[in-house]
Z-matrix of the N, CA and C atoms (Angstrom, degrees):
N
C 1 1.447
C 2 1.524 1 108.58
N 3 1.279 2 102.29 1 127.39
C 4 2.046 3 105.29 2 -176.55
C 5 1.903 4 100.92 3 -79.12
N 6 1.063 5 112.26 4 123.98
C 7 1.725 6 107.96 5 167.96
C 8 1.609 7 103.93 6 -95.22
N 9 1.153 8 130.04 7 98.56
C 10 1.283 9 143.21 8 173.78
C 11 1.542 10 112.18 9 -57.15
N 12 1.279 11 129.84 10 143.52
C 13 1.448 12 123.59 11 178.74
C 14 1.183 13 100.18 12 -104.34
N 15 1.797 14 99.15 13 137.34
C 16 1.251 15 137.50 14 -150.73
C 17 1.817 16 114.54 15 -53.82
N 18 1.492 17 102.63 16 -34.53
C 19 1.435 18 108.00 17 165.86
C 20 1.572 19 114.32 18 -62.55
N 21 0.853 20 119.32 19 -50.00
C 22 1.627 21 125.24 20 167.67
C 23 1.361 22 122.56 21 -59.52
N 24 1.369 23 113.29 22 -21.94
C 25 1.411 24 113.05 23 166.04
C 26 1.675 25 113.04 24 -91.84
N 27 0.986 26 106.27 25 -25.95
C 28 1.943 27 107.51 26 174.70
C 29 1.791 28 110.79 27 -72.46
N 30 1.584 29 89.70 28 -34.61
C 31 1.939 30 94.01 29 170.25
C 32 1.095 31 114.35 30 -62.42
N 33 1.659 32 116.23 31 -57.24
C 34 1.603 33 116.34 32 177.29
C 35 1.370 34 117.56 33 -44.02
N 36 1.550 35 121.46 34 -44.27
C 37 1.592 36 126.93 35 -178.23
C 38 1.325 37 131.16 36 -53.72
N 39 1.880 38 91.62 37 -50.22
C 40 1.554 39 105.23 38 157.96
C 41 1.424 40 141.44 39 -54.43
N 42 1.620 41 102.83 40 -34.95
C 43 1.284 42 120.15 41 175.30
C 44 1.526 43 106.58 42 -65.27
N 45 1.418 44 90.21 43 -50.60
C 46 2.070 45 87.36 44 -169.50
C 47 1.975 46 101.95 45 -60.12
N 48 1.321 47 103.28 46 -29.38
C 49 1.709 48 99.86 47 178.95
C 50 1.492 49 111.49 48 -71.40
N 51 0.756 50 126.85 49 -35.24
C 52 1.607 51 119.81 50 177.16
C 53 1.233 52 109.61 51 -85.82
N 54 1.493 53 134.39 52 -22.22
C 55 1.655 54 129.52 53 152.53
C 56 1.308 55 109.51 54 -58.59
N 57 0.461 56 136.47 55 -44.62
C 58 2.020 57 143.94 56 178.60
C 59 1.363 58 112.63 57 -75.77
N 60 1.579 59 129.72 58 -20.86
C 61 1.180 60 118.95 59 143.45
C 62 1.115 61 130.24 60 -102.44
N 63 1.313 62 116.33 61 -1.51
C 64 1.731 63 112.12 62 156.11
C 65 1.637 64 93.71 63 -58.11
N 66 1.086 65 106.31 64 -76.79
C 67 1.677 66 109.48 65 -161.71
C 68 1.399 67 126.96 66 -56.78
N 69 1.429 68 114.14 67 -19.41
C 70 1.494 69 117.46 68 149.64
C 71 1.612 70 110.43 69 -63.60
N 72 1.574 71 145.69 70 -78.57
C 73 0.922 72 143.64 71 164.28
C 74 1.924 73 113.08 72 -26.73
N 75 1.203 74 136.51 73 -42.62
C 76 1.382 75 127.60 74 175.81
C 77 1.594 76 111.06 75 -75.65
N 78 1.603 77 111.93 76 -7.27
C 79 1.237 78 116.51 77 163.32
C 80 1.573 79 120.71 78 -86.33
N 81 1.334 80 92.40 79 -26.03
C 82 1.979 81 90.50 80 175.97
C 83 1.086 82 121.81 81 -101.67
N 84 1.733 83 108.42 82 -6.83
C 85 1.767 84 93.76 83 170.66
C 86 1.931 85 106.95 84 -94.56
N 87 1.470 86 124.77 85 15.80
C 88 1.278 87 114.79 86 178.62
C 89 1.678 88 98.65 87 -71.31
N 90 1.384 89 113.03 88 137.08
C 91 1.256 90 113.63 89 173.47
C 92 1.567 91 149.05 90 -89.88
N 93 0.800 92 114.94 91 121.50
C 94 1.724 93 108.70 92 -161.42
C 95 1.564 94 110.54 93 -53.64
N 96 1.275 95 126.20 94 126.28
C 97 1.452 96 148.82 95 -135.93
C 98 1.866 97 80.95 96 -117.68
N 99 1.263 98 108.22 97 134.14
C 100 1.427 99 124.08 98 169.79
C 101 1.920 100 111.37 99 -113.22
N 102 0.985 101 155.30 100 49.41
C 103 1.282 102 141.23 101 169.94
C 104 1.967 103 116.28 102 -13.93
N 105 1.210 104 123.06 103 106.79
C 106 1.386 105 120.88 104 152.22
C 107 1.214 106 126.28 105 -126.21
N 108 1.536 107 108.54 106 177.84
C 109 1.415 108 117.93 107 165.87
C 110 1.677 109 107.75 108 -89.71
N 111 1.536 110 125.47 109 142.59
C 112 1.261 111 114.87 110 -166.36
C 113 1.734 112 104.27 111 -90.56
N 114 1.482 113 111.77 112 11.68
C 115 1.383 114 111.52 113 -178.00
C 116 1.722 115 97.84 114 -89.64
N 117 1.588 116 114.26 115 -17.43
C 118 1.558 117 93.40 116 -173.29
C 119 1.659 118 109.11 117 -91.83
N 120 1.707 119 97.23 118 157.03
C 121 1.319 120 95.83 119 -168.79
C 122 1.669 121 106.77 120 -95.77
N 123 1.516 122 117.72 121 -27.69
C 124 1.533 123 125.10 122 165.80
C 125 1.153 124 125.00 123 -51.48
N 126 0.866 125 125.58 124 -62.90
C 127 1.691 126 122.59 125 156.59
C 128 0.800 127 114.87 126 17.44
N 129 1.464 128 124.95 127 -73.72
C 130 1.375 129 137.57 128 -150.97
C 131 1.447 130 107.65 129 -93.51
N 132 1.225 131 120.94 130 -48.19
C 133 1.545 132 114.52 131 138.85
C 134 1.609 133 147.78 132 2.95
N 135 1.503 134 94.91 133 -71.06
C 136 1.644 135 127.59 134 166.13
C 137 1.651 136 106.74 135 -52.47
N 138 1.785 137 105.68 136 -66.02
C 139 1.119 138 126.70 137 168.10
C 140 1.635 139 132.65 138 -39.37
N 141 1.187 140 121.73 139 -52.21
C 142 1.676 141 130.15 140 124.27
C 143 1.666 142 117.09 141 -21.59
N 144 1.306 143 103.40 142 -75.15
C 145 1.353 144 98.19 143 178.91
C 146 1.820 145 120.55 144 -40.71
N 147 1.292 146 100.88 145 -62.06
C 148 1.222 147 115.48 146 -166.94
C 149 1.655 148 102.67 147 -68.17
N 150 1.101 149 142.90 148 -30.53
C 151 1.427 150 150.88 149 160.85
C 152 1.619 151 100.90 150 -30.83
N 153 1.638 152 98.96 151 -77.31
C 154 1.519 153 117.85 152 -157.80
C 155 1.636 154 112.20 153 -58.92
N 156 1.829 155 114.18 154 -34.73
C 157 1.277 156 116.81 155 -173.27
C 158 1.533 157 110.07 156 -97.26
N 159 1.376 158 122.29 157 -14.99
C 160 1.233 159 112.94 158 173.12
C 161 1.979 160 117.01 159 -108.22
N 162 1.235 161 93.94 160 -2.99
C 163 1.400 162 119.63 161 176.75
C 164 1.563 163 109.54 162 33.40
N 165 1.842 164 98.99 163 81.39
C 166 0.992 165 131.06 164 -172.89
C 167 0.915 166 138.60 165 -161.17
N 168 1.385 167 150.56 166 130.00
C 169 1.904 168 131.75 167 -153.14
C 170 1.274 169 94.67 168 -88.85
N 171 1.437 170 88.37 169 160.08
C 172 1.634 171 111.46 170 -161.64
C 173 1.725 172 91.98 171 -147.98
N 174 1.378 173 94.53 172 103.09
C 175 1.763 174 120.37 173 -175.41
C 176 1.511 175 107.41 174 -80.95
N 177 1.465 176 133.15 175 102.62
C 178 1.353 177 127.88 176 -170.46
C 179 1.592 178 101.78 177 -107.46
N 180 1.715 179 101.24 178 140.06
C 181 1.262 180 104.49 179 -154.40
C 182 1.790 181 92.31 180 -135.88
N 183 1.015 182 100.43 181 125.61
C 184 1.916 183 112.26 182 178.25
C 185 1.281 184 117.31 183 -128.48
N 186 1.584 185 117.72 184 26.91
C 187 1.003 186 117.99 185 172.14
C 188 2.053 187 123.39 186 -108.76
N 189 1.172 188 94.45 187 43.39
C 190 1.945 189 95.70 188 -177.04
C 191 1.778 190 87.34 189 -161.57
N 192 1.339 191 113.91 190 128.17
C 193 1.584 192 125.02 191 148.35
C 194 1.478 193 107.70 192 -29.35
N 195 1.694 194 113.91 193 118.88
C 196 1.249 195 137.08 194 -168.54
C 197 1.719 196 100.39 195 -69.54
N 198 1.475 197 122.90 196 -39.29
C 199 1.420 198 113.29 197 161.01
C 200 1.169 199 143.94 198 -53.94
N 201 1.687 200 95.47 199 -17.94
C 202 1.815 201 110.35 200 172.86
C 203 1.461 202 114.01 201 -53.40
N 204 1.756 203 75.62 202 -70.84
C 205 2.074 204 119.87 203 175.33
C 206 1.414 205 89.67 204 -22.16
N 207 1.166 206 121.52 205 -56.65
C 208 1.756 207 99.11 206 -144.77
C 209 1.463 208 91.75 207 -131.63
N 210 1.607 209 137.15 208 29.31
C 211 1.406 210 136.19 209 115.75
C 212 1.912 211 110.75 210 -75.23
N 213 0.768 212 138.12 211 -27.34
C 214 1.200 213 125.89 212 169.53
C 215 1.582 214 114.60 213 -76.57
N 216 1.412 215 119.36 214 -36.83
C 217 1.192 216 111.24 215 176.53
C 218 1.643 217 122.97 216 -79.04
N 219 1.061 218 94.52 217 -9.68
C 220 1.740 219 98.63 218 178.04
C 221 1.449 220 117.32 219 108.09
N 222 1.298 221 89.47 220 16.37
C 223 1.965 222 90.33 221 -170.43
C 224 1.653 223 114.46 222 -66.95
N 225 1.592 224 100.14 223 109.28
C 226 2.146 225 79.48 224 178.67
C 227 1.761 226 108.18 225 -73.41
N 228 1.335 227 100.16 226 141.19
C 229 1.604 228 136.03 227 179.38
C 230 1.407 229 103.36 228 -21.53
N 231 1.500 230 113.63 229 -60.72
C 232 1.663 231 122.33 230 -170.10
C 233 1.030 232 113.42 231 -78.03
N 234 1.597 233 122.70 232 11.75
C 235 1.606 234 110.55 233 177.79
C 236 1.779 235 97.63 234 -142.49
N 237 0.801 236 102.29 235 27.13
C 238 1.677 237 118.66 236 163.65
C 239 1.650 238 117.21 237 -58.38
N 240 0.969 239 111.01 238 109.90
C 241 1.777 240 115.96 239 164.98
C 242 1.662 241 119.20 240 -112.17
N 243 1.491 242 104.56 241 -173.72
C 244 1.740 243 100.61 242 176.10
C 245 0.821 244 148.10 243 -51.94
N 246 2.439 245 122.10 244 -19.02
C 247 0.735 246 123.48 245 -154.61
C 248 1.872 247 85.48 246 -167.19
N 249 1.442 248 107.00 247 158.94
C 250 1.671 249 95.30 248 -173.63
C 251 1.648 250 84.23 249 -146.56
N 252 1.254 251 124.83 250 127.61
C 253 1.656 252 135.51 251 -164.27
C 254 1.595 253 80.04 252 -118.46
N 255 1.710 254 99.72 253 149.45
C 256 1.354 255 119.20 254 145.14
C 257 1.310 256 124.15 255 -105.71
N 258 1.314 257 120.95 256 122.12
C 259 1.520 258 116.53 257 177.68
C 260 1.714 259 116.72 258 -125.28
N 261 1.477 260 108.12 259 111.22
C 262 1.723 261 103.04 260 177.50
C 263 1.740 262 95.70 261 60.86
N 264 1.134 263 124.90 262 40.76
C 265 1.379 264 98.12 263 163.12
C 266 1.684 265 118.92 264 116.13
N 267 1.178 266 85.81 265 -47.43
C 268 1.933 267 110.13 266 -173.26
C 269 1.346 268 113.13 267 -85.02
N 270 1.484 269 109.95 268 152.81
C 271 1.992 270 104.44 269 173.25
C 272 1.419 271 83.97 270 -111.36
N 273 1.616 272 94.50 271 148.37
C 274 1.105 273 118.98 272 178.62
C 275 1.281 274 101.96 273 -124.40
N 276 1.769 275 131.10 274 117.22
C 277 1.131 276 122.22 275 -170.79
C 278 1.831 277 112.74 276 -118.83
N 279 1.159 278 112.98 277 120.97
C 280 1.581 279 123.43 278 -171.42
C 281 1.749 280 105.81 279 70.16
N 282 1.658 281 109.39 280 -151.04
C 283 1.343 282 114.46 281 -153.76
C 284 1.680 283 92.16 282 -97.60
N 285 1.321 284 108.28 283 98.06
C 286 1.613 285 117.21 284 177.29
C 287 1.730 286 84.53 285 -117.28
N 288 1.534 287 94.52 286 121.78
C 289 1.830 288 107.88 287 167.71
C 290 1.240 289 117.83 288 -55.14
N 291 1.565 290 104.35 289 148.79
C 292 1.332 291 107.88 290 -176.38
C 293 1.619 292 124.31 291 -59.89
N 294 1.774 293 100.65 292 -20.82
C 295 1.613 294 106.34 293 177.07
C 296 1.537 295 91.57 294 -80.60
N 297 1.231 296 162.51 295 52.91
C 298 1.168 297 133.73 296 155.49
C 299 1.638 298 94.82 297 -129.52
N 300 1.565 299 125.18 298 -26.52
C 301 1.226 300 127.94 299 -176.69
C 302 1.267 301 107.27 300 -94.48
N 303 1.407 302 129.80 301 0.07
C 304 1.410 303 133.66 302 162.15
C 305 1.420 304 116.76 303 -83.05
N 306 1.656 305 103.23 304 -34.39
C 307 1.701 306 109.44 305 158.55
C 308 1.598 307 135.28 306 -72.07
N 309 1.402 308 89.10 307 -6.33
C 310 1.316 309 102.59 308 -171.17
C 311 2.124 310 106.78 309 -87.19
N 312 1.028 311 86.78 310 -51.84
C 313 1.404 312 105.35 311 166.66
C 314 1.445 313 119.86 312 -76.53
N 315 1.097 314 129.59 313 3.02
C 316 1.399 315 132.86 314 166.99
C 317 2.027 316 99.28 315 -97.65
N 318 1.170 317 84.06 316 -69.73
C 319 1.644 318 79.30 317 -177.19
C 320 1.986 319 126.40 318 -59.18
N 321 1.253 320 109.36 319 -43.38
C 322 1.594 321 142.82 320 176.80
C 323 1.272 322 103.69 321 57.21
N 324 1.410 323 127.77 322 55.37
C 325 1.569 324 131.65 323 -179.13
C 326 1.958 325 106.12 324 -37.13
N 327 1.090 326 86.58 325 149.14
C 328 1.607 327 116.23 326 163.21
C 329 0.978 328 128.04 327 -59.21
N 330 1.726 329 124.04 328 98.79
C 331 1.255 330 112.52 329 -150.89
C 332 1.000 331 154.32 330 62.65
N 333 1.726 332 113.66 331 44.38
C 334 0.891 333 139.65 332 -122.61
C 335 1.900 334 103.45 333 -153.34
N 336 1.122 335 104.55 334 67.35
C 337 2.168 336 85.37 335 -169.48
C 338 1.066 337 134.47 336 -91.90
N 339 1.773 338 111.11 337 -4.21
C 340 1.360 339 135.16 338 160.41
C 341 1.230 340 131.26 339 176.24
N 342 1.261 341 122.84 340 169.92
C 343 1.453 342 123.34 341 178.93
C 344 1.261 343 108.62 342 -109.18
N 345 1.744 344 108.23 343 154.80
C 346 1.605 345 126.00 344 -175.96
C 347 1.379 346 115.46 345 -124.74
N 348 1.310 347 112.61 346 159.31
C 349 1.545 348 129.73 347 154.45
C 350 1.341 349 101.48 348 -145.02
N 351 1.045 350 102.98 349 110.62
C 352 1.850 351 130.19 350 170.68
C 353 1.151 352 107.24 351 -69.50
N 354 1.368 353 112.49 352 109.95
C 355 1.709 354 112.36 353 173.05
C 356 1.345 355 106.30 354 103.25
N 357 1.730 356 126.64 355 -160.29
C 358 0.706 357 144.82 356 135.40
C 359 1.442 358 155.78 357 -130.93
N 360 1.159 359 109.54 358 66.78
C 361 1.305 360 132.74 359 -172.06
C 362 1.414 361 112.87 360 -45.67
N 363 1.444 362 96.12 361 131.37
C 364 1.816 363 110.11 362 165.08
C 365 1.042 364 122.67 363 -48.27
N 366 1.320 365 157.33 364 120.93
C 367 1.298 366 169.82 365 67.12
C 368 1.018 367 107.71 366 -172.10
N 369 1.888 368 134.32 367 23.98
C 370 1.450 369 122.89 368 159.56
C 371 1.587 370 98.62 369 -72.83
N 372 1.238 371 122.08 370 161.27
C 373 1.278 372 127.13 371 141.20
C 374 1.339 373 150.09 372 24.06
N 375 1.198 374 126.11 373 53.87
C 376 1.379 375 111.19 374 -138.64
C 377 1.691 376 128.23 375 105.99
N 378 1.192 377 99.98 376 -14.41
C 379 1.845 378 122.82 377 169.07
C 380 1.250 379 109.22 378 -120.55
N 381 1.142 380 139.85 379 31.54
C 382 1.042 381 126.95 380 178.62
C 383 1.457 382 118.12 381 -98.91
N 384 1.581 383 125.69 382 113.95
C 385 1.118 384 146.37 383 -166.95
C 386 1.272 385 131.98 384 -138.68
N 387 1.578 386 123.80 385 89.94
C 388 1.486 387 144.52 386 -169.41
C 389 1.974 388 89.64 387 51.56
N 390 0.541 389 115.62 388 90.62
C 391 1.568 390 122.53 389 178.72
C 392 1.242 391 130.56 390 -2.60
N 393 1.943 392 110.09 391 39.42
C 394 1.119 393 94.30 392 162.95
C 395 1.845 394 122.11 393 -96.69
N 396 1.126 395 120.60 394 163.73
C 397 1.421 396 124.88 395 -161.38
C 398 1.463 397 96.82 396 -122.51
N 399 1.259 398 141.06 397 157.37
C 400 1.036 399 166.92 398 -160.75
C 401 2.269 400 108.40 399 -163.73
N 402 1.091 401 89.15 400 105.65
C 403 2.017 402 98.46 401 172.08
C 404 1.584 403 105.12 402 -63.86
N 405 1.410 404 90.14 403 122.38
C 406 1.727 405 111.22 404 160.63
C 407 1.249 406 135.08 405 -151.37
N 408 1.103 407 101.20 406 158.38
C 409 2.219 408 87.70 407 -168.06
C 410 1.620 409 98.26 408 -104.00
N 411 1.005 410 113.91 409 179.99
C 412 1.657 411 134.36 410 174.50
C 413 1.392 412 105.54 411 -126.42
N 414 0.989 413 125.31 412 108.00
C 415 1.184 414 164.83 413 169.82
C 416 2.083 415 110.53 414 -58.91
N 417 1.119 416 114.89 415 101.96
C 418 1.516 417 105.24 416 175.28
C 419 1.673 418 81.34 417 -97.56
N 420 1.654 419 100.65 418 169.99
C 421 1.458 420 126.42 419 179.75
C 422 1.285 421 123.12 420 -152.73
N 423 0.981 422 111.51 421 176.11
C 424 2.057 423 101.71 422 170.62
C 425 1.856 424 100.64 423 138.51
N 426 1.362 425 88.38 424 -152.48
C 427 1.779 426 94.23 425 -178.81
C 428 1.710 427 114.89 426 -91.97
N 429 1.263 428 99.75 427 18.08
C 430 1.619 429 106.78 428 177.27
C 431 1.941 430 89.51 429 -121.07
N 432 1.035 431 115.62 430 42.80
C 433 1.461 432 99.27 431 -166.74
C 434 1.367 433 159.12 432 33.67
N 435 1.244 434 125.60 433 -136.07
C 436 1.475 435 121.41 434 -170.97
C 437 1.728 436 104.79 435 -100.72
N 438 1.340 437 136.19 436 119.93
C 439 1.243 438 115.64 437 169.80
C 440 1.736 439 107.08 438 -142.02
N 441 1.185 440 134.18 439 148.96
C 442 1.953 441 123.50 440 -178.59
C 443 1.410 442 92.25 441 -79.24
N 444 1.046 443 88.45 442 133.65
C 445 1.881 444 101.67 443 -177.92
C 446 1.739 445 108.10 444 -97.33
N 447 1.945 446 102.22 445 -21.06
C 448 1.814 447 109.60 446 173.16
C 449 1.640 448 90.53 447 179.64
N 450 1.396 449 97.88 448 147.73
C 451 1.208 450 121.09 449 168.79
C 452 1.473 451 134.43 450 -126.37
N 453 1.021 452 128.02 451 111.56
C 454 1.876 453 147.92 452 -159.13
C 455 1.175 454 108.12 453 -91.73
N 456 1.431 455 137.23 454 71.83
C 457 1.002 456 126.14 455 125.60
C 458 1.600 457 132.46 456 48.48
Protein backbone atom coordinates (compact mmCIF):
# COMPACT_ATOMS: atom_id res chain seq x y z
CA UNK A 1 0.00 0.00 0.00
CA UNK A 2 1.65 3.54 -1.15
CA UNK A 3 1.02 6.18 1.92
CA UNK A 4 1.09 9.37 -0.12
CA UNK A 5 2.13 12.64 1.71
CA UNK A 6 -0.58 14.50 2.92
CA UNK A 7 0.21 17.69 0.84
CA UNK A 8 -0.08 15.66 -2.25
CA UNK A 9 -3.11 14.17 -1.21
CA UNK A 10 -5.00 17.63 -0.43
CA UNK A 11 -3.56 18.70 -4.10
CA UNK A 12 -4.98 15.63 -5.69
CA UNK A 13 -8.52 16.43 -3.91
CA UNK A 14 -8.48 19.90 -4.93
CA UNK A 15 -7.58 19.22 -8.34
CA UNK A 16 -10.28 16.56 -8.80
CA UNK A 17 -12.73 19.51 -7.20
CA UNK A 18 -12.11 22.08 -9.59
CA UNK A 19 -12.25 19.38 -12.54
CA UNK A 20 -15.70 18.55 -11.51
CA UNK A 21 -16.59 22.05 -11.41
CA UNK A 22 -15.21 23.08 -14.50
CA UNK A 23 -17.19 20.24 -15.98
CA UNK A 24 -20.28 20.70 -14.04
CA UNK A 25 -20.33 24.50 -15.01
CA UNK A 26 -19.31 23.59 -18.99
CA UNK A 27 -22.38 21.46 -18.57
CA UNK A 28 -24.71 24.31 -17.55
CA UNK A 29 -23.68 26.94 -19.70
CA UNK A 30 -24.44 24.59 -23.03
CA UNK A 31 -27.48 26.24 -24.33
CA UNK A 32 -30.84 25.02 -24.94
CA UNK A 33 -31.26 25.02 -28.84
CA UNK A 34 -34.91 25.98 -30.04
CA UNK A 35 -35.48 24.76 -33.87
CA UNK A 36 -38.11 27.16 -35.84
CA UNK A 37 -39.74 28.24 -38.76
CA UNK A 38 -38.79 32.02 -39.23
CA UNK A 39 -42.46 32.67 -40.42
CA UNK A 40 -43.71 32.00 -36.76
CA UNK A 41 -44.18 34.85 -34.63
CA UNK A 42 -44.64 32.73 -31.07
CA UNK A 43 -41.64 31.21 -31.00
CA UNK A 44 -39.97 33.82 -29.83
CA UNK A 45 -42.40 34.39 -27.23
CA UNK A 46 -42.12 30.78 -25.74
CA UNK A 47 -38.39 31.46 -26.09
CA UNK A 48 -38.56 34.61 -23.77
CA UNK A 49 -40.57 32.69 -21.63
CA UNK A 50 -38.39 29.86 -21.27
CA UNK A 51 -35.12 32.19 -20.94
CA UNK A 52 -36.63 34.24 -18.01
CA UNK A 53 -38.08 31.09 -15.93
CA UNK A 54 -35.39 28.73 -16.39
CA UNK A 55 -32.73 31.44 -16.60
CA UNK A 56 -30.92 30.18 -19.40
CA UNK A 57 -30.08 30.98 -23.14
CA UNK A 58 -32.17 29.72 -25.52
CA UNK A 59 -30.21 29.51 -29.04
CA UNK A 60 -32.95 29.85 -31.88
CA UNK A 61 -32.12 28.16 -34.93
CA UNK A 62 -34.10 28.50 -38.50
CA UNK A 63 -31.81 27.06 -40.45
CA UNK A 64 -33.06 23.06 -41.27
CA UNK A 65 -36.85 22.11 -42.46
CA UNK A 66 -38.93 21.92 -39.18
CA UNK A 67 -40.09 18.28 -40.43
CA UNK A 68 -36.54 17.07 -40.39
CA UNK A 69 -35.96 18.76 -36.78
CA UNK A 70 -38.54 16.80 -35.30
CA UNK A 71 -38.35 13.47 -37.59
CA UNK A 72 -34.90 13.12 -36.43
CA UNK A 73 -35.66 13.93 -32.99
CA UNK A 74 -38.41 11.57 -32.51
CA UNK A 75 -41.26 13.85 -32.48
CA UNK A 76 -44.61 11.68 -32.97
CA UNK A 77 -46.69 13.41 -35.91
CA UNK A 78 -49.93 14.08 -33.68
CA UNK A 79 -48.27 16.07 -31.17
CA UNK A 80 -46.28 18.35 -33.37
CA UNK A 81 -46.27 22.18 -32.68
CA UNK A 82 -44.32 25.37 -34.09
CA UNK A 83 -41.12 24.92 -32.72
CA UNK A 84 -39.21 21.73 -31.07
CA UNK A 85 -36.27 22.98 -28.36
CA UNK A 86 -33.60 20.75 -27.02
CA UNK A 87 -32.95 21.03 -23.44
CA UNK A 88 -30.20 18.85 -21.36
CA UNK A 89 -30.97 16.04 -23.51
CA UNK A 90 -34.84 16.09 -23.85
CA UNK A 91 -37.23 17.31 -26.83
CA UNK A 92 -39.33 19.66 -25.89
CA UNK A 93 -42.12 19.97 -28.37
CA UNK A 94 -44.30 23.39 -28.69
CA UNK A 95 -45.32 25.70 -25.64
CA UNK A 96 -44.70 23.21 -22.59
CA UNK A 97 -44.29 25.71 -19.36
CA UNK A 98 -41.35 26.33 -17.85
CA UNK A 99 -42.77 24.60 -14.51
CA UNK A 100 -43.28 21.37 -16.31
CA UNK A 101 -39.66 21.27 -18.00
CA UNK A 102 -38.13 22.18 -14.70
CA UNK A 103 -39.98 19.01 -13.42
CA UNK A 104 -38.96 17.21 -16.02
CA UNK A 105 -35.36 17.69 -15.42
CA UNK A 106 -35.53 17.44 -11.78
CA UNK A 107 -37.09 14.10 -11.74
CA UNK A 108 -35.74 12.61 -15.49
CA UNK A 109 -38.21 9.59 -15.61
CA UNK A 110 -37.32 6.38 -17.34
CA UNK A 111 -38.03 6.42 -20.62
CA UNK A 112 -38.86 9.39 -20.99
CA UNK A 113 -37.41 11.61 -24.28
CA UNK A 114 -39.60 14.55 -24.11
CA UNK A 115 -42.40 16.60 -23.45
CA UNK A 116 -45.29 18.04 -25.75
CA UNK A 117 -47.96 20.52 -26.42
CA UNK A 118 -49.77 19.63 -29.54
CA UNK A 119 -50.90 22.56 -31.31
CA UNK A 120 -51.10 25.77 -30.16
CA UNK A 121 -53.25 26.67 -27.65
CA UNK A 122 -54.19 30.05 -26.19
CA UNK A 123 -52.75 30.90 -23.02
CA UNK A 124 -49.87 28.29 -22.79
CA UNK A 125 -46.72 30.04 -23.00
CA UNK A 126 -46.11 31.93 -25.68
CA UNK A 127 -50.04 32.23 -26.62
CA UNK A 128 -50.94 34.40 -24.47
CA UNK A 129 -53.60 36.79 -25.79
CA UNK A 130 -55.93 39.32 -23.79
CA UNK A 131 -56.54 36.35 -21.46
CA UNK A 132 -58.16 34.01 -23.21
CA UNK A 133 -57.09 30.34 -22.19
CA UNK A 134 -57.82 27.33 -24.01
CA UNK A 135 -57.15 23.57 -21.71
CA UNK A 136 -54.26 21.40 -22.70
CA UNK A 137 -52.17 18.71 -21.38
CA UNK A 138 -48.38 18.10 -21.93
CA UNK A 139 -47.81 15.10 -23.09
CA UNK A 140 -44.33 13.21 -21.97
CA UNK A 141 -43.19 10.46 -24.63
CA UNK A 142 -40.33 8.23 -25.37
CA UNK A 143 -39.76 4.38 -25.02
CA UNK A 144 -41.97 4.15 -21.93
CA UNK A 145 -44.74 5.67 -24.06
CA UNK A 146 -47.49 8.09 -24.08
CA UNK A 147 -48.49 9.40 -20.56
CA UNK A 148 -50.03 13.48 -19.42
CA UNK A 149 -47.33 14.57 -17.41
CA UNK A 150 -50.07 17.96 -16.36
CA UNK A 151 -53.08 19.31 -17.43
CA UNK A 152 -54.17 23.26 -17.68
CA UNK A 153 -57.31 23.93 -17.40
Amino acid sequence: MINAHPLIRRLATVSGAILLAACTGAAQAMPYVMFRDPGCGCCKDWAAHAHEQLAHEVQVREDEPMDAVKARLGVPVDLSSCHTTVIEGYVIEGHVPAREIKRLLAERPAGVTGLAVAGMPMGSPGMEAGGRVQPYQVIAFGDAGRMVYASYP
